[in-house]
N, C-alpha and C positions, 0 to 999 in steps of 0.2 A: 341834688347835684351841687349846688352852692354853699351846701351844709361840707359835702367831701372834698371842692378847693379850699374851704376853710380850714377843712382838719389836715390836711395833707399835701396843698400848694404852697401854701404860705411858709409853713417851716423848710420844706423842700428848698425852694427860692431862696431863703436865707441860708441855708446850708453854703447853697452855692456860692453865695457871694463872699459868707466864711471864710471860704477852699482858698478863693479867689485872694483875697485877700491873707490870706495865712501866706498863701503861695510866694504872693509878691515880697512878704517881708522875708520868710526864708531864703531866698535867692540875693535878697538884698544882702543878708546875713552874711551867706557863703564867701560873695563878693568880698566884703569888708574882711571876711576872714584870710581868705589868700591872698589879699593886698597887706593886710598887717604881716604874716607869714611870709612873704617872697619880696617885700619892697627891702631895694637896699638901705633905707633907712631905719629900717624896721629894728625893735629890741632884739630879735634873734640874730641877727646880722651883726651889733653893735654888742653883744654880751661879752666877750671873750677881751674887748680892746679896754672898754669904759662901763664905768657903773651903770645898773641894768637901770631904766626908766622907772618910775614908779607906776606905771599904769600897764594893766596886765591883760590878758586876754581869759572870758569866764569859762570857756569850753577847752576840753581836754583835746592834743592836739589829733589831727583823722586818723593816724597809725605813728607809730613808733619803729616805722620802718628805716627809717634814714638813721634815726640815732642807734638805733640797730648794727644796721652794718656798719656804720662808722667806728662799734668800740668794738663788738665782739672778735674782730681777728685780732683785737691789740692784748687780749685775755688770756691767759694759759694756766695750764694745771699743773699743780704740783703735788708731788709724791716726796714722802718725807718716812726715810727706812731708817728705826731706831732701832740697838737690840733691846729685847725684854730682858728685866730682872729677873736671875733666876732663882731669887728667892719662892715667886709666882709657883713653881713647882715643886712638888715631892718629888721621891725617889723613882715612883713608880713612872713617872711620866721621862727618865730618861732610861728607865730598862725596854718599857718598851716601843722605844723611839721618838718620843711626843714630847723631850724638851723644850727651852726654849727657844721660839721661832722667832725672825726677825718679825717688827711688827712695823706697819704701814698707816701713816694716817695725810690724810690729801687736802689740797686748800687752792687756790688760787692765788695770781699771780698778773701785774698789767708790765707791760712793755713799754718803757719810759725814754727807750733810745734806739735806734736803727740796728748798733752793734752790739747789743742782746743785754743789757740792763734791767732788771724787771726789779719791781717796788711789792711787795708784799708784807705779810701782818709777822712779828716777830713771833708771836704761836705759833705760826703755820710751822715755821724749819725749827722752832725750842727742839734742843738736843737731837737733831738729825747729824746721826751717821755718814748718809750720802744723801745728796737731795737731785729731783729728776723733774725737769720742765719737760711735759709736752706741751709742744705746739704743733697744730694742723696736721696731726696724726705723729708727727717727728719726735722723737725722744730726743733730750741732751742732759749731761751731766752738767750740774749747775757746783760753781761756786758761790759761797758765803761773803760776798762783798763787808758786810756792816750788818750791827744791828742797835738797834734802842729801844730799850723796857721801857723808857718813860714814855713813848707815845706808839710802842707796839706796831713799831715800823723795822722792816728788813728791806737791806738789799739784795740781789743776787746776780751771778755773771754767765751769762750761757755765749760759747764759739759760735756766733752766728750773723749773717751782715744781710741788710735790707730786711731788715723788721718789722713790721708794720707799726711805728710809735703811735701812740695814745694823742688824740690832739686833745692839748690842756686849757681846760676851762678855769675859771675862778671861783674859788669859794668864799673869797670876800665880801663880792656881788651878790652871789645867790642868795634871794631873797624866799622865807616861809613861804609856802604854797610853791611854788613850782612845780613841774614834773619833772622826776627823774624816774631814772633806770638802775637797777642793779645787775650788772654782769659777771655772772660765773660759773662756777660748778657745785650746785649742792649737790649732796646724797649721791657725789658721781658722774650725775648728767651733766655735761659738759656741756658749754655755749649755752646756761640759761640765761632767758630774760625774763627781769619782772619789771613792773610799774608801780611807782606810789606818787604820794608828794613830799617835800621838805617841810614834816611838822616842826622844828624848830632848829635852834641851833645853840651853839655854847650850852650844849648837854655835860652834864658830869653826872656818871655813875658809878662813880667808885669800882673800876675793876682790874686798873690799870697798877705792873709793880716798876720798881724802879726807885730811885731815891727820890727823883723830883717829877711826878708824873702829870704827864700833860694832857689833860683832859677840857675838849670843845667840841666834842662829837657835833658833827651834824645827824639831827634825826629824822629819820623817814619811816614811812610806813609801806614802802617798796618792799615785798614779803625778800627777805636773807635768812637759807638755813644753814645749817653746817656745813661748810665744803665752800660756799659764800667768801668766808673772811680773805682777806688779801686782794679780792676782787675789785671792780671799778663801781664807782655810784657815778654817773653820767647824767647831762644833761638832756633836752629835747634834740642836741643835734650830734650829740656823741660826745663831747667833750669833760674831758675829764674832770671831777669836782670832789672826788671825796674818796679814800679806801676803806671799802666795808671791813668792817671790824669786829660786833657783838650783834647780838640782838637781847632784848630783855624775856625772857620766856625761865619757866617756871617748869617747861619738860623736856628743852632743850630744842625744840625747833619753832619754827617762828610762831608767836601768840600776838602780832599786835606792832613791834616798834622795833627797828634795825639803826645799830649808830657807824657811822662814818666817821675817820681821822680827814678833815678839811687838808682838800689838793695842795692850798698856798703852804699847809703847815708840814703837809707828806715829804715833798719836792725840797723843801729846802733842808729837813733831816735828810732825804736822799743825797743830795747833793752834796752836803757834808761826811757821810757816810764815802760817798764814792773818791772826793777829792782828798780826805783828811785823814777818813778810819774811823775819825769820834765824830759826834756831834758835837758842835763850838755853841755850848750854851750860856746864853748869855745871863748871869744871876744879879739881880737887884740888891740882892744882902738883907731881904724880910723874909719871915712868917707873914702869913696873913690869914685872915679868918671872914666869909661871908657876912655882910650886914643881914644880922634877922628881924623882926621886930621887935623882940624884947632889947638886943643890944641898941638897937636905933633909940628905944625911948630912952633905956640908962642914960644914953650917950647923947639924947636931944639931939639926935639927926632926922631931918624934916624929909627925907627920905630914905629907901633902902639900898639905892644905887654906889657902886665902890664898894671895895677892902678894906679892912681892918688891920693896923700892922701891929701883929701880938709881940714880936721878937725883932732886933735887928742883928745882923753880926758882926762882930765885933771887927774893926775896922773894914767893913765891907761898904758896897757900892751905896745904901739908904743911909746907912752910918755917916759915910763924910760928905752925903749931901745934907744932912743936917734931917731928917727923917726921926722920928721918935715913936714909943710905943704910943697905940692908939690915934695915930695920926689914919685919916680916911683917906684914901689913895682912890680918884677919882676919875683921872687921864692920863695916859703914859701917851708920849709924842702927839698923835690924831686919834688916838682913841677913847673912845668912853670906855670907863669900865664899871660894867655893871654887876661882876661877882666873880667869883673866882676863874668860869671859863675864860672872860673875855680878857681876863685880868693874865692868862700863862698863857692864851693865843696870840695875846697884841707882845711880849717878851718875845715869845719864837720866833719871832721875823728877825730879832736882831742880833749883833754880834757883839762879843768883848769888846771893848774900848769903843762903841757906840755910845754916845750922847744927844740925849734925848730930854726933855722937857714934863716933869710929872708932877700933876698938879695933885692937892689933897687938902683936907680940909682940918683945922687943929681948934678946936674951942669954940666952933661955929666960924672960924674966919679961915678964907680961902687964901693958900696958900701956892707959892710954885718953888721949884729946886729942878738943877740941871742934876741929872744923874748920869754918871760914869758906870757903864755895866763891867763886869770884872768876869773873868771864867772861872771855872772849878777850883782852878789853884789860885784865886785872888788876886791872877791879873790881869791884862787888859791884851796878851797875845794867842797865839793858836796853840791848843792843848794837843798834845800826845801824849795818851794816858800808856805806860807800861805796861804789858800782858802779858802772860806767861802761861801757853795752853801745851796740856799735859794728858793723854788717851792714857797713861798707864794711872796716873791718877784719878782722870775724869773729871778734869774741868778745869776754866780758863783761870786762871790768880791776875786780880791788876791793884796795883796800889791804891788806898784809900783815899779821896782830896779834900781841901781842906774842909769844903763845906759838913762833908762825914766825919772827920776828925771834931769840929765844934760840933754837932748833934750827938757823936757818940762820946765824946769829951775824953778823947785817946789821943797821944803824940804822935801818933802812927801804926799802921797795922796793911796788912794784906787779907783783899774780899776772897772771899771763894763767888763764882759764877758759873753760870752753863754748865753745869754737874752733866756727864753723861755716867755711863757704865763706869766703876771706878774706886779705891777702896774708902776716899772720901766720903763720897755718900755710902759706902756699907757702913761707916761708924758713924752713921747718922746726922755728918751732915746736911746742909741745904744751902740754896743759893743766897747770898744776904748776910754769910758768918762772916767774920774779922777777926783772922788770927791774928794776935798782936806779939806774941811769945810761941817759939816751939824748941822744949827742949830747957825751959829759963833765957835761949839766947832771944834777943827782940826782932822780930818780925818784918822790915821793912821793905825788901825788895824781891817782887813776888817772881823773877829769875831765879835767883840765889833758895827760895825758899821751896818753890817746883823742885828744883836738881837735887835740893836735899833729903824730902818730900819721898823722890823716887828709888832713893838708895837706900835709904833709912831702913835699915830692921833693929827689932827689939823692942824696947820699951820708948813710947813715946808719948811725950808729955806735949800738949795741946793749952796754949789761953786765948782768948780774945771776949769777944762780945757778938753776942747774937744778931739779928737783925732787929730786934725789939728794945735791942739796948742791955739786955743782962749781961752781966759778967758769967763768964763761964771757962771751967778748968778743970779738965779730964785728962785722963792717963788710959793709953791702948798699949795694946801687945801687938805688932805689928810685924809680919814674917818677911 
């Protein structure tokens, strides 16, 4: 008997006191958990106003219910109806009836105002036709507010009042690891939610076109597939923090990592898109190039942190702050800059004729200059760029600025853009050419050059420059 308390009381009894004590700390836990959680002092309380605390909490929060409902009515789908090429078909497909069909491709879209503003990815609407917001079963015919290639941001405008807006968080604050949420509509389903954390941030992956593209993706592992982009990345309480944008995948649906355009950087191209038509980008007047190792040792930089400035231009904003090739560009105003993200995320906050404080480094000795930022056309006011949109041709014409005149080393010239349907792109253009010449006359104002454009038959002689930079000069026969 005292052989079978040995073998089977004693551990017993200690089991118990295990339980016992396990018990008391997990309840201690819970405690401190919904006291961190629901005290008004708490980092979740304090996120949206002031920089988030550095001390975090280890456990995932109990449901992602609240942040839940808090974004997904501010989310909607979008339908984006282009026609097809009808190169795409043979003969036989319009004898017997199977021509070109319009074709449809959908994305998401967040609600950024009461009286129907919504923020979405500029692929989502590229070359739509008509574009159609559902919301909460409701169809509306959306207008084309704005858009920008360089950070794959649109606006859009839908007739509608009492909206449920997007409450906005900060991407400044958001710190690696967090949770967030992705809301949208992949593959369709509409109102989905996922969960990941913020693997890091000031991502650049190269996928972005435009002249000057701005790339600081925030990265998460919050599964975003197709149908994703223009969607909301949200915080633990709903508040907005990022527009999904890409994921990295290899088959086209999610494998692994989703990048977001940062809220602070969304909102203020929105803003400018809404108030102005352009984005008011603000240009330093460099090139720059990441610090790697190799150029650190050429260069006996004791770290890899800051730009590199390969180019300035020619009487541009680095220029008459006194800025020279090879100077380290290190802090622009409160910013560190540690590589190229943070180096065109910390620029986007500000505006033309903003001055601001940028430190760099020149010979190993640290340096400072006040720099003057200047806009597109080299100065310090509000840009309104000219455009000239054209359905019988197929696509938007806006004049070249200065910054494209010095990289493609032309007096002047008119872009082609937003190609839809059109006899443009039947002779093969694409978006990015620069006519400079049509006809031998010079090129300059993409009004006058549209109206021409649309009347024109016979022979017509084309020059400019590619978007690569070639010179190029062709001659069509045009009916």
């Amino acid at each position: 008997m005292n052989t079978l308390v040995k073998s089977f009381g004693i551990p017993f009894l200690a089991g118990l006191a295990g339980a016992a004590l396990w018990t008391g700390i997990s309840a201690q836990s819970q405690e401190e958990t919904a006291s961190f959680t629901n005290s008004p002092n708490s980092y979740s309380s304090q996120f949206a106003s002031e920089p988030a605390p550095r001390t975090f909490a280890t456990d995932a929060p109990i449901s992602f219910v609240e942040a839940s409902q808090n974004s997904t009515e501010s989310v909607v789908f979008i339908k984006n109806f282009s026609g097809s090429d009808y190169r795409r078909y043979s003969m036989f497909d319009y004898f017997f009836g199977t021509g070109p069909a319009q074709q449809v491709s959908t994305g998401s879209g967040v609600i950024i105002s009461k009286d129907g503003y919504i923020i979405t990815n500029n692929h989502v609407i590229d070359r739509a036709e008509t574009i159609e917001v559902v919301h909460q079963k409701r169809t509306y015919q959306a207008k084309l507010v704005g858009t920008d290639k360089n950070s794959d941001i649109a606006v859009l405008k839908i007739e509608a009042v009492n909206l449920p807006e997007i409450k906005r968080g900060s991407s400044r604050t958001l710190q690696i690891g967090e949770w967030v949420l992705a809301v949208g509509n992949p593959f369709n389903l509409t109102s989905t939610v996922t969960a990941g954390i913020v693997s890091a941030k000031e991502r650049q992956i190269n996928i972005l076109g435009g002249d000057f593209p701005l790339e600081s993706f925030i990265q998460t592992d919050a599964p975003i597939n197709p149908g994703n982009s223009g969607g909301a990345l949200v915080n633990v309480r709903g508040e907005l923090v990022g527009i999904n944008t890409a994921i990295l995948s290899r088959t086209g649906s999610y494998t692994g990592y989703g990048f977001a355009v940062p809220v602070d950087v969304a909102m203020k191209i929105a803003n400018d898109l809404i108030k102005y038509g352009e984005v008011q980008k603000a240009i330093p007047g460099v090139d720059i190039v990441e610090v790697t190792p190799e150029l650190a040792e050429e260069m006996k930089l004791k770290n890899l942190d800051g730009v590199i400035v390969t180019h300035t231009l020619r009487n541009g904003a680095a220029q008459n702050a006194g800025l020279q090739k090879n100077d380290v560009i290190t802090r622009i105003g409160d910013w560190k800059i540690t590589g190229k993200g943070s180096f065109e995320e910390a620029l986007s906050y500000y505006y033309p004729g903003d001055k601001l404080t940028i430190e760099f480094q020149r010979n190993g000795e640290l340096k400072s200059a006040t720099l003057t930022l200047q806009n597109l056309e080299g100065g310090t006011g509000v840009v309104k760029r000219e455009y000239y949109s054209s359905a019988l041709i197929g696509a938007r014409l806006e004049a070249v600025n200065t910054i494209e005149k010095d990289r493609l080393k032309i007096p002047y010239g008119v872009k082609i853009s937003s190609l839809t349907r059109g006899y443009l792109r039947d002779l093969g253009f694409r978006d990015g050419f620069v006519i400079t010449h049509v006809n031998e006359m010079p090129a300059k104002d993409p009004k006058a050059l549209g109206e021409y454009l649309e009347k024109f038959s016979g022979r017509l002689k084309l020059e400019g420059v590619s978007p690569n930079g070639q010179p190029f000069m062709q001659s069509y026969n045009v009916q």
